[in-house]
C-alpha positions as CSV (number, residue, x, y, z in Angstrom):
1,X,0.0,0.0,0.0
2,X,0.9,3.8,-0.9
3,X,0.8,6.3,2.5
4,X,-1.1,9.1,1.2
5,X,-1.7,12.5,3.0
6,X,-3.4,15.5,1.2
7,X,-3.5,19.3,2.2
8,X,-4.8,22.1,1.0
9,X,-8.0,22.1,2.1
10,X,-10.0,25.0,4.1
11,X,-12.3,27.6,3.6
12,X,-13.2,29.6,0.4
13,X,-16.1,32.4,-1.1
14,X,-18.1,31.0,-4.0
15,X,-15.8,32.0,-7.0
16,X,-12.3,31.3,-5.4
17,X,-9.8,28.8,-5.8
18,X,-8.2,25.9,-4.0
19,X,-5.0,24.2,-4.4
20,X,-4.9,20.5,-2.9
21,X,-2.0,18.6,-2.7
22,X,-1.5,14.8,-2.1
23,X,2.0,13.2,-1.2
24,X,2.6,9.8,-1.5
25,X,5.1,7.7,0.5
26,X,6.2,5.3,-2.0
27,X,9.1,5.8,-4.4
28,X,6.6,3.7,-7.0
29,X,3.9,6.7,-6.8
30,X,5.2,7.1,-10.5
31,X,3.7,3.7,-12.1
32,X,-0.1,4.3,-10.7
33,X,-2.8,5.9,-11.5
34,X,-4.0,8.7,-9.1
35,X,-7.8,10.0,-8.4
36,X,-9.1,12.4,-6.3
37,X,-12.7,11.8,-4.5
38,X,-15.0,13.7,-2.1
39,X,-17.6,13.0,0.2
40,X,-20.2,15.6,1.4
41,X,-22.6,14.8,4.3
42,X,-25.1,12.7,3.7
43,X,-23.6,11.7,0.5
44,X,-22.0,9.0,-1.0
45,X,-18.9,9.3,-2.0
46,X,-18.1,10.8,-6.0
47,X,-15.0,10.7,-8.1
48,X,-13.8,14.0,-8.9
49,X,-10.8,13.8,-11.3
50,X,-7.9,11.5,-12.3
51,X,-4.4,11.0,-13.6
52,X,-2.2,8.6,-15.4
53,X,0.8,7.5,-14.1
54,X,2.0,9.8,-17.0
55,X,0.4,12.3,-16.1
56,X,-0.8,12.5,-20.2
57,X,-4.4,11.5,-19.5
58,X,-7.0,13.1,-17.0
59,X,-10.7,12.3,-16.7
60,X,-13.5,14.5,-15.1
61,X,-16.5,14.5,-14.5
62,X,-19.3,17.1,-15.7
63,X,-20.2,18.7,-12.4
64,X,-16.1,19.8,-12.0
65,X,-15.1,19.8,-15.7
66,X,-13.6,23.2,-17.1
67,X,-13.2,24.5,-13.2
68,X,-11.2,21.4,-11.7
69,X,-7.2,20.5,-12.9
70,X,-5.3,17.1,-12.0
71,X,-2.0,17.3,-12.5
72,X,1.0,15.5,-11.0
73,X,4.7,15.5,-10.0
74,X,6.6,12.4,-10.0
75,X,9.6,13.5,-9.1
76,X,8.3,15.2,-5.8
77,X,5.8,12.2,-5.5
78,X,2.5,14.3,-5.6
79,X,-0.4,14.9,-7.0
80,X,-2.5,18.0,-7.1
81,X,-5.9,19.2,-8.0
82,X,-6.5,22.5,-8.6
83,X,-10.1,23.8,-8.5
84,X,-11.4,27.0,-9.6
85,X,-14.6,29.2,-9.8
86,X,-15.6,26.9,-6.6
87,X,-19.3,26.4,-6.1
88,X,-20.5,25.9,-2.0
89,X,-21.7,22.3,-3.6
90,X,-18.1,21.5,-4.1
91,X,-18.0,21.6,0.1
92,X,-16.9,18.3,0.6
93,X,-13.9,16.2,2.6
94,X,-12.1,15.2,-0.7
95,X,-9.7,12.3,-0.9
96,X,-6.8,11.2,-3.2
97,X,-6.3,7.4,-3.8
98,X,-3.8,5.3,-5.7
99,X,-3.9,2.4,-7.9
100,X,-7.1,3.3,-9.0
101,X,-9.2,1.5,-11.6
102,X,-12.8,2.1,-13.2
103,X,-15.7,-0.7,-13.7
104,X,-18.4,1.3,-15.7
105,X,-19.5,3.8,-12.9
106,X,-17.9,2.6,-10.1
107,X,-13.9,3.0,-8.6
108,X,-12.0,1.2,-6.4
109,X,-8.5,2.3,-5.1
110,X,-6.0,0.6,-3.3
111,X,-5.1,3.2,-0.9
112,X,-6.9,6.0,0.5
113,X,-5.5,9.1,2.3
114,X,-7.0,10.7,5.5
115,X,-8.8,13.3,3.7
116,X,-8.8,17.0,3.5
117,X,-12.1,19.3,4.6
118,X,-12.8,21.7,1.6
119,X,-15.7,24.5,2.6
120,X,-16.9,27.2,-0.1
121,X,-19.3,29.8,1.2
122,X,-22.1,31.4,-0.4
């Protein structure tokens, strides 16, 4: 398993922007694919962006598409999602997982991080 621990999170005005970051512990963060989830209350929990192991190919979807940006660095072991023109429905404790993989609508990951509490304000 990949240690994963994300920052970044806290609280923002409807419009503003977020920067999260995820580091991984694992010198092999390079060969896996890298996704970023969030959970609001009450809700299950929704993919929100990934990444390659290149880095070449991302995949949103609609609700963040055009505001949200997954990028990585493999030489510093981390991912990051950028997220702009937030919307108070992107409040949410958002996660970053590794070694993810896709079944028609539904992910799995092999490891999980702890989490980061994101709150936009109306």
């Amino acid at each position: 398993q990949v240690q994963l621990v994300e920052s970044g999170g806290g609280w923002m005005q409807a419009g503003g922007s977020l920067r999260l970051s995820c580091a991984a512990s694992r010198r092999t963060f390079g060969t896996y694919a890298i996704g970023w989830f969030r959970q609001a209350p009450w809700k299950e929990r929704e993919f929100v962006a990934a990444i390659g192991w290149s880095g070449s190919t991302t995949n949103y979807p609609n609700p963040v598409k055009g505001r949200f940006t997954i990028s990585r660095d493999n030489a510093k072991n981390t991912v990051y999602l950028q997220m702009n023109s937030l919307k108070p429905e992107d409040t949410a404790v958002y996660y970053c997982a590794a070694e993810i993989r896709r079944s028609g609508d539904t992910w799995s990951a092999g490891s999980w991080g702890q989490g980061t509490q994101v709150t936009v304000s109306s």
